[in-house]
Structures are given as structure tokens and as C-alpha cells.
C-alpha positions as CSV (number, residue, x, y, z in Angstrom):
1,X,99.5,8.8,77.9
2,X,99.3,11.6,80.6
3,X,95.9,12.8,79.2
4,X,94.8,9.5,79.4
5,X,95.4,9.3,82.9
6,X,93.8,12.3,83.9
7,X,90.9,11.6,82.0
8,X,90.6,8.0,83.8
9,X,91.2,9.7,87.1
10,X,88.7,11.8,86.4
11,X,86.4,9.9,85.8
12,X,87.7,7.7,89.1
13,X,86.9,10.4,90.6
14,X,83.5,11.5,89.8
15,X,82.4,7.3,90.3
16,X,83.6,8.1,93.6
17,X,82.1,11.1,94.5
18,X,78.9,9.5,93.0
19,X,79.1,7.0,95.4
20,X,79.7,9.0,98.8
21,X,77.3,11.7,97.6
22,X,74.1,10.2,97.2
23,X,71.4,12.4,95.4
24,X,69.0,14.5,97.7
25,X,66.1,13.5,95.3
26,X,66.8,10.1,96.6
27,X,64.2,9.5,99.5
28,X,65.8,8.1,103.0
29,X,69.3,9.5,102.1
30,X,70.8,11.9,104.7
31,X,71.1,14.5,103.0
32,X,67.1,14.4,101.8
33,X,66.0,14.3,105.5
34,X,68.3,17.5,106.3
35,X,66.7,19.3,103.8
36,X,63.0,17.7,105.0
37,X,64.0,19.1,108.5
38,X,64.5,22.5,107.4
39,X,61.4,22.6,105.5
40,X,59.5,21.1,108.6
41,X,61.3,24.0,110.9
42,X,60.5,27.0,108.5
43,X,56.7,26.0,107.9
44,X,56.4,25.5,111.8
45,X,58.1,28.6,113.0
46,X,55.8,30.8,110.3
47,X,52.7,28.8,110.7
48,X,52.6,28.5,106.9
49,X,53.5,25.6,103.8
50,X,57.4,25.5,103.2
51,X,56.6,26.1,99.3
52,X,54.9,29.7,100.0
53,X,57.5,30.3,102.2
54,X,60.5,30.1,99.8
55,X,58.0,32.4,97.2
56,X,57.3,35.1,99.7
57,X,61.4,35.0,100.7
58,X,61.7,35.4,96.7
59,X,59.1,37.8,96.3
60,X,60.7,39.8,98.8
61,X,63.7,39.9,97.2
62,X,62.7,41.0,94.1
63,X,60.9,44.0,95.6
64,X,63.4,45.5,97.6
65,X,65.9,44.9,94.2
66,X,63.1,46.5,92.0
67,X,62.4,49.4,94.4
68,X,66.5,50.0,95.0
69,X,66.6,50.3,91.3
70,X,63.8,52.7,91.2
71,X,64.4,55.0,93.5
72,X,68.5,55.2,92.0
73,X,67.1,56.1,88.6
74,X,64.4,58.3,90.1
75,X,67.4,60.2,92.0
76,X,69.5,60.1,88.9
77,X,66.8,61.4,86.8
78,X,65.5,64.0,89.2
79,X,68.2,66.6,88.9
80,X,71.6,65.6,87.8
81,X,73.2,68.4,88.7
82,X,72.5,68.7,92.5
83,X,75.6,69.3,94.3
84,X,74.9,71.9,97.1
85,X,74.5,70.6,101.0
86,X,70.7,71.9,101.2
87,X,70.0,70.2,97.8
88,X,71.1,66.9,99.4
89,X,69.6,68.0,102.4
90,X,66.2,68.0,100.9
91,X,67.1,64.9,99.5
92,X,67.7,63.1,102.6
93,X,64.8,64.7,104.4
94,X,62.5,63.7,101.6
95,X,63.5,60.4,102.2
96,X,63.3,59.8,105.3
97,X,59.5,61.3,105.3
98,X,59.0,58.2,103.0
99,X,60.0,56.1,105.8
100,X,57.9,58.1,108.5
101,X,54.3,57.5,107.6
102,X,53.4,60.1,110.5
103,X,54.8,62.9,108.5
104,X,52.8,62.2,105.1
105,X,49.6,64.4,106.4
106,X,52.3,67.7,107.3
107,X,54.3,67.1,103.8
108,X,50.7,66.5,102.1
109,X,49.3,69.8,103.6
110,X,52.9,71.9,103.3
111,X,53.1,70.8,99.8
112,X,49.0,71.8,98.9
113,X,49.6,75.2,100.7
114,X,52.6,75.7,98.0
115,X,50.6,74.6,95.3
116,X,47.9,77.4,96.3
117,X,50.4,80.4,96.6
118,X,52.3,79.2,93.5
119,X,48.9,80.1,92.1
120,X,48.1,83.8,93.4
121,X,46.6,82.3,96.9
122,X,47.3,83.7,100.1
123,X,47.9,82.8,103.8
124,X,46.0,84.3,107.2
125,X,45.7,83.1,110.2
126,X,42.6,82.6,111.7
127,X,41.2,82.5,115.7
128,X,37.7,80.7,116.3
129,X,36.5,78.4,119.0
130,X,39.3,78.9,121.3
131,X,41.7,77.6,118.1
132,X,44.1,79.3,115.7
133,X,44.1,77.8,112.5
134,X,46.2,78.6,109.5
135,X,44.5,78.7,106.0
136,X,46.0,79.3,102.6
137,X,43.3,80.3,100.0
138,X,42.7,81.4,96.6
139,X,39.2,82.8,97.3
140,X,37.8,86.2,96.2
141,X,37.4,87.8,99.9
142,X,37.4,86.5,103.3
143,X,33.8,85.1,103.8
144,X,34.5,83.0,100.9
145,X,37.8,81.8,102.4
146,X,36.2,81.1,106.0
147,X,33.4,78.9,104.5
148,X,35.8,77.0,101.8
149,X,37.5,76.1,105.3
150,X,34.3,75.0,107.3
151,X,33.7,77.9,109.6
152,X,30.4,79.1,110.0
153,X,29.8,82.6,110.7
154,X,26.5,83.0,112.7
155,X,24.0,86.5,112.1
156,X,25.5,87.8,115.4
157,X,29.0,86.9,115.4
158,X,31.6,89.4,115.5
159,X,34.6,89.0,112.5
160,X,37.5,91.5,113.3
161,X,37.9,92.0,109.4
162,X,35.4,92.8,106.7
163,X,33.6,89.2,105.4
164,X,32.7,91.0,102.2
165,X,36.8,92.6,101.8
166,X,39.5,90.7,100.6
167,X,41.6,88.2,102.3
168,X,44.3,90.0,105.0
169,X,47.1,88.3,104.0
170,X,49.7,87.5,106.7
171,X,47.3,88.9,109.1
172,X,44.9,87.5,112.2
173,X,41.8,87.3,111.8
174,X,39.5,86.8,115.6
175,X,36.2,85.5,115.4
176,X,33.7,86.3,118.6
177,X,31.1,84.2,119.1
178,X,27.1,85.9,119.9
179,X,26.0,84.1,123.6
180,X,22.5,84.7,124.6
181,X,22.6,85.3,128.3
182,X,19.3,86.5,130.9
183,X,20.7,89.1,133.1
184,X,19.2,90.3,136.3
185,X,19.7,93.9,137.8
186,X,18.1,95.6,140.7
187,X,17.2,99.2,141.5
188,X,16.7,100.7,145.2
189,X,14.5,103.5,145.7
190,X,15.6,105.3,148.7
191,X,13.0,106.7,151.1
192,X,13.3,110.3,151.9
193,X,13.0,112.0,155.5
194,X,9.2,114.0,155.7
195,X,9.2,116.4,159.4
196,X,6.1,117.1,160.5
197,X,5.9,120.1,162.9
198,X,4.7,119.0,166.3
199,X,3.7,122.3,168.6
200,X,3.3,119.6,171.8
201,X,6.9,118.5,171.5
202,X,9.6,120.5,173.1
203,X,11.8,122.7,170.3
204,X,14.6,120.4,168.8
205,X,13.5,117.3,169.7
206,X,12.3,114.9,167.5
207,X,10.4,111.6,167.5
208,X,9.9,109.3,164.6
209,X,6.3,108.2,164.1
210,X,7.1,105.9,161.2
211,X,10.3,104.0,160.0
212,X,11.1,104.6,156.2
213,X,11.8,101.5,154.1
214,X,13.6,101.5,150.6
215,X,12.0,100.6,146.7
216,X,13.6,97.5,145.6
217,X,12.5,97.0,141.5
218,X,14.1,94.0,140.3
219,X,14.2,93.8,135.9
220,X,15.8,91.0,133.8
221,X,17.2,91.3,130.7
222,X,18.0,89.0,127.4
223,X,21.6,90.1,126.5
224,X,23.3,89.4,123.4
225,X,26.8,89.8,123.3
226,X,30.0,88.7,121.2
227,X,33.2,89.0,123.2
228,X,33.2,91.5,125.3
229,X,30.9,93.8,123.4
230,X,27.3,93.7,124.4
231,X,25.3,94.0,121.2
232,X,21.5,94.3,122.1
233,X,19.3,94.3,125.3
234,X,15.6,93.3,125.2
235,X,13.3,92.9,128.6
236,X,11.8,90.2,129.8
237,X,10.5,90.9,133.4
238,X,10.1,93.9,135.6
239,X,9.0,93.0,139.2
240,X,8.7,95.4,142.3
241,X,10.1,93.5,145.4
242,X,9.0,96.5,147.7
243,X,7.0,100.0,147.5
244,X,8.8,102.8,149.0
245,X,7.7,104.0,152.2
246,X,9.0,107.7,153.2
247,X,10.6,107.8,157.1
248,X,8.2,110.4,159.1
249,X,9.7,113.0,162.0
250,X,7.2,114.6,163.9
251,X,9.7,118.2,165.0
252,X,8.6,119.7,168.5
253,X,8.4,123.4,167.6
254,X,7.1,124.1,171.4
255,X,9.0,127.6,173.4
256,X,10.1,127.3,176.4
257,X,7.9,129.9,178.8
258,X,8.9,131.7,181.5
259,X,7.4,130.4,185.3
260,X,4.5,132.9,185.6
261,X,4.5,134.5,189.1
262,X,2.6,133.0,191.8
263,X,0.9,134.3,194.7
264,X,-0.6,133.5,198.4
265,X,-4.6,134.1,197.4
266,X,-6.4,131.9,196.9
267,X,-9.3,131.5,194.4
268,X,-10.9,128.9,195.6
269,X,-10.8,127.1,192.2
270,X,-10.2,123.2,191.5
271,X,-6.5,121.9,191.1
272,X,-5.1,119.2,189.7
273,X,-2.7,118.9,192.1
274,X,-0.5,120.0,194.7
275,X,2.2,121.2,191.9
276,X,-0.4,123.4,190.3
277,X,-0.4,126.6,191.9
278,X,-3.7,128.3,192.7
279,X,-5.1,131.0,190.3
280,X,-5.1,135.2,191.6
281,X,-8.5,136.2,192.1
282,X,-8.0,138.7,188.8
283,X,-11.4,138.3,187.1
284,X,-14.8,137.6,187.5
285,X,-16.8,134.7,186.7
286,X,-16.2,130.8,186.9
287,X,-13.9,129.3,184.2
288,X,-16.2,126.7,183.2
289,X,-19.3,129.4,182.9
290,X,-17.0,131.0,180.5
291,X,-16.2,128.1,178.6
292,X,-19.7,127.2,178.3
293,X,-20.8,130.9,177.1
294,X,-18.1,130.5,174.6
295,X,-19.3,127.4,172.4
296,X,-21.8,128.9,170.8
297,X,-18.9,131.1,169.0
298,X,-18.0,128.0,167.3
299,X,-21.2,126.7,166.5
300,X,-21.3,124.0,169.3
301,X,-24.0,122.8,170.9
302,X,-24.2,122.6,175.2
303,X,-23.2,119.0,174.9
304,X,-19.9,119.4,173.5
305,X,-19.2,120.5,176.8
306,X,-18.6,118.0,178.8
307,X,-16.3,116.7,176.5
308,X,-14.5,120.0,177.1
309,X,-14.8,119.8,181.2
310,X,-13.8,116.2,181.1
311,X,-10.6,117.3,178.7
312,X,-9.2,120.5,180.4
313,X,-10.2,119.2,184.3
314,X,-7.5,116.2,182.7
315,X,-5.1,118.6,181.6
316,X,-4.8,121.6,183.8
317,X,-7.9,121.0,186.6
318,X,-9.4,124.5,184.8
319,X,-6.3,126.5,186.7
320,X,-5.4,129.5,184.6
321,X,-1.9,129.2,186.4
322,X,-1.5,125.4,186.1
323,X,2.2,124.4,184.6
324,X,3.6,121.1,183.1
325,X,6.9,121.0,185.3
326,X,8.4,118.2,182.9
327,X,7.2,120.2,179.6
328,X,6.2,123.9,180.7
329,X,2.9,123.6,179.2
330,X,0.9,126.1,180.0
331,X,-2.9,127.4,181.2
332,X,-6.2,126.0,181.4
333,X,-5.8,124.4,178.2
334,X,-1.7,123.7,179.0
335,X,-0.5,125.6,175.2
336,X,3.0,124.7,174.6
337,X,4.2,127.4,174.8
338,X,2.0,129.0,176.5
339,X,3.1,132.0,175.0
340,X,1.3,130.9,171.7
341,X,-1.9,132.3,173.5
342,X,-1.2,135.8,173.0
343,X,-2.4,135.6,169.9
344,X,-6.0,135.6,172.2
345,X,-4.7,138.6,174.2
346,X,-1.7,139.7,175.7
347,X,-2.8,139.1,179.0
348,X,-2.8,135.2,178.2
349,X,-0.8,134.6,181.8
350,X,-3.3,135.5,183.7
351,X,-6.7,135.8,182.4
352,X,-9.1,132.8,181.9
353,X,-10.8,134.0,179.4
354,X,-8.0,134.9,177.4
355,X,-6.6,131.4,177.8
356,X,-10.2,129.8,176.8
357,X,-10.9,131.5,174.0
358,X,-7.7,130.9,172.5
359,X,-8.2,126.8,173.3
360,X,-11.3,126.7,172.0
361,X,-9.9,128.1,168.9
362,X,-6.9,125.4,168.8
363,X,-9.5,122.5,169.1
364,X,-11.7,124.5,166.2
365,X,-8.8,124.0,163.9
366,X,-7.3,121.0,164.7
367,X,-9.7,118.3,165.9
368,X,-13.2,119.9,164.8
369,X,-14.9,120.2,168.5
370,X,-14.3,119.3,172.0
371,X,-15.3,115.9,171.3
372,X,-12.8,114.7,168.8
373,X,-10.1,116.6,171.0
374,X,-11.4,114.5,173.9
375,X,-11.6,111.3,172.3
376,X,-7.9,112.1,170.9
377,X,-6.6,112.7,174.4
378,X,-8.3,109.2,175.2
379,X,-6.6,107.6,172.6
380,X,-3.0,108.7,172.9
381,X,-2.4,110.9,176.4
382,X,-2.4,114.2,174.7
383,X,-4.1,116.3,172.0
């Protein structure tokens, strides 16, 4: 009787619930638009079909359940036994490098560089093109290493280690570039200081008769050098910017004389001035008759000699006793010194023909004849 009722309630109950509960299959019911309206909302907000949204939620599902599973049985199967902090260190680290993609090139690289030692190969450290680099190798010697790492080494380039020895392990190895450079260098020739005595100058003094310029060569070079090492030199191009031109001193080697003694008499002879005392009467003769007997001595003919009068009436007026007052030159052909005519006769002071004879002699040697000395006094006030 009781299960009766219960199974009559029951099955009250699920007429009713049939009833207030329609089907969602059932187009137009409530409950079908709902689920039509979260459809429409999903599609919208993704930009894509509902249907390929529900397989994308499931395929996504399913991955991260698959992978979960994977990576628990890869841990499990890994190592069991691991039970120290580092171990799970490691562990953690590894795993969190799975999630960094920027750290899979350093792992990659870390983990070929322990694959390479774990078979003999060794690490050095390497500076080239203003970088360091660190390179682990198994190669025979150390050229072998730099080229299995892309660095050329050029004919000229400096290696600090041997390319043909075997890799330094642990050590630095610098690489210095060759650089081809032109180089430019100058050389100055310095003039030197030439005197020239000068017996018309006063002794001591000097007087420059031509400035002295420096030698300037100029040569350029083609320089090779690696670092700070310079590893050949070749020339291009030698030039000479200026000659050298030696500085000439003209040196007055000229002795002061003592003022001769004058006197009252008169000779009667020409002067050249008031300042130019008159000549004693202590010979015989006129100067200029001397003079003129004279160039025949010196193979002269008569008309060198008024070259001669026109040169010595100039300097001294033909007065034996005539005296420069600014330079002390002395005689009828004003020596300077005059002492330099006693090589003519120790008498020089006074006698004419003394003085002559040892002027005639001075124009001999230094200007070839009365003529040239002339045209020398012409040219520059003196001779």
C-alpha cells in the first residue's frame, strides 16, 4: 500500500516537473532562448562560431590536463630519489626557464658548453673587435678554435698566443687588429754661422751681410701597425720644403792706430778737408808721380791710373797724414789699421811712398787693379 503510494507520487511528480520544465530542445521555450543568448554573446565577444568556441574551450582543457600529467610523470620518473634543497632548486629553476622563453638561448648555450667539456673541450676567453667573447671548444690548437668560432685572423694581425699551439685554457686571449695609416714627418736643417774677416771693419764688431734660413725636408710614410706596435714602414714621398741657406758675418779685424803727430809746415799738397792735417815736407817728389812710376810694378798700364787718382783723391785727397776721425783709417790709401802698412816699411806714418807701395799691393790682391777697386768704391762707399 505504501509502496504504491510512493510509486504514484512519483510518478505525480515527474508529470509535474514535465510540465513546468519544458525541454530546451523545444524551440520558443525560455529556457532554449537563454541558452541561444549565450551562444549569441560568446560568438560575438570572440568574433568566432559558438560551435568552435566550445571545441577550442575543450581542446584547451585537455591540453593543460595532458601536459599536468606529463610533466608529473616526467618529474616522477626523472630521479625519484631527489630530496636535497639544490636538487629541488634545480627543479624549480628548470621550470620556471620553461616558462621564460627569453632564457632558452642562455640554457641552450650553458647546456652545449657542458656537453663540449663533458667531452675533453676547453674554455678561453677571447678579446677582438673591442668584444670579449667566451668560447668553449674541442679543437686541436687555437687557430682552429678562433675560426670554428667565426673570427678571422688577417696576415698582419697580432694574436697574443701561438695560432699553431694549443688552446690556453682558462686564459685571455687579445687580438690586435693591422691599420694601414700614411704618416708625415719633418726634418729641419739648421743653418750654421760662416764669419768672414773684414780688415775695413773696426775689431769686434760685426755686421751680417746675409740672414741664414733653415732646411725643412718633409717625408711620408705608409705605417702598418697592430696595437700599439708598429710593424713595418715603407716611403712614399720625400719633398724639400726649403734649401738651407748658411747666416754670413762679415768680422772687422781692423787695429786701432795711434793719432800720428802733426806739425805747422806745410807741403803744399791737396786735402780733402779741413780735418785732414797737412803732410811734413819729409820726402821728395809728388805723390801722384810716385803712384804713376809704381804701376808698371804690377803690370798696369798708364790708364789704370786715373782710376787710381779718382780712388785715393776720394779717400784721403793723396795726404800721407790724412785720418778717418770716425774709423782711424789711415794714409793716402786710409789702411785700417794703418799700421798694416808696415809690412811696406816701417816708416809707413810718414812716407808716401811707403804708404803707396803697400796700397798698390792691397788693390793687386784683392780687386785685380785700380779699376775694379774704383768701380768697387762706386758701388758700395768703400773698397
Amino acid at each position: 500500500m505504501v509502496s504504491s503510494i510512493s510509486a504514484r507520487d512519483t510518478s505525480a511528480h515527474h508529470s509535474d516537473s514535465s510540465s513546468d520544465a519544458p525541454d530546451s530542445s523545444v524551440p520558443g521555450t525560455r529556457r532554449a532562448r537563454r541558452q541561444a543568448e549565450r551562444r549569441r554573446r560568446t560568438a560575438g565577444a570572440l568574433g568566432i562560431p559558438g560551435g568552435v568556441v566550445k571545441a577550442m574551450r575543450l581542446g584547451v582543457l585537455g591540453a593543460v590536463v595532458i601536459g599536468t600529467g606529463a610533466f608529473t610523470v616526467s618529474q616522477v620518473a626523472a630521479d625519484p630519489q631527489v630530496s636535497e634543497p639544490t636538487h629541488v632548486s634545480a627543479l624549480e629553476a628548470g621550470t620556471l626557464n620553461l616558462r621564460d622563453g627569453g632564457a632558452e638561448a642562455s640554457r641552450s648555450q650553458a647546456a652545449g658548453r657542458l656537453a663540449l667539456e663533458a667531452e675533453g673541450g676547453v674554455t678561453f676567453t677571447v678579446k677582438v673587435d673591442g668584444q670579449t667573447r667566451e668560447i668553449t671548444t674541442t679543437a686541436a690548437d687555437l687557430g682552429e678554435a678562433l675560426a670554428e668560432a667565426d673570427i678571422v685572423i688577417g696576415k698582419d694581425d697580432v694574436v697574443s698566443a701561438s695560432l699553431s699551439g694549443p688552446v690556453p685554457a682558462g686564459e685571455t686571449v687579445e687580438v690586435d687588429r693591422a691599420r694601414l695609416d700614411h704618416v708625415t714627418e719633418e726634418k729641419v736643417d739648421e743653418y750654421k754661422v760662416v764669419e768672414e774677416e773684414d780688415p775695413n771693419l773696426p775689431e769686434g764688431e760685426r755686421e751680417v751681410e746675409r740672414e741664414g734660413q733653415n732646411g725643412v725636408t718633409t717625408t711620408t710614410f705608409r705605417v702598418l701597425t697592430a696595437g700599439d706596435d708598429e710593424i713595418s714602414r715603407q716611403r712614399v714621398a720625400t719633398v724639400v720644403e726649403s734649401e738651407r741657406v748658411d747666416e754670413l758675418v762679415r768680422v772687422g779685424t781692423m787695429e786701432p792706430v795711434q793719432e800720428p803727430p802733426t806739425t805747422s809746415e806745410s807741403t803744399g799738397s791737396e786735402s780733402s778737408g779741413s780735418d785732414v792735417p797737412e803732410a811734413p815736407a819729409t820726402y821728395s817728389g809728388d805723390p801722384r808721380s810716385i803712384a804713376r812710376s809704381m804701376l808698371g810694378n804690377y803690370g798696369w798700364g798708364a790708364d789704370q791710373f786715373s782710376c787710381l787718382d779718382s780712388l785715393w783723391q776720394r779717400e784721403s785727397g793723396w795726404n800721407p797724414h790724412a785720418e778717418n776721425p770716425s774709423s782711424g783709417a789711415y794714409g793716402i790709401p786710409q789702411a785700417l789699421p794703418g799700421s798694416k802698412m808696415a809690412t811696406a816699411g816701417s816708416d809707413w806714418a810718414t812716407n808716401p811712398a811707403t804708404q803707396i807701395e803697400w796700397g798698390l799691393g792691397y788693390i793687386s790682391a784683392r780687386y785685380g787693379s785700380p779699376c775694379g777697386a774704383w768701380a768697387q768704391s762706386q758701388s758700395v762707399g768703400w773698397y
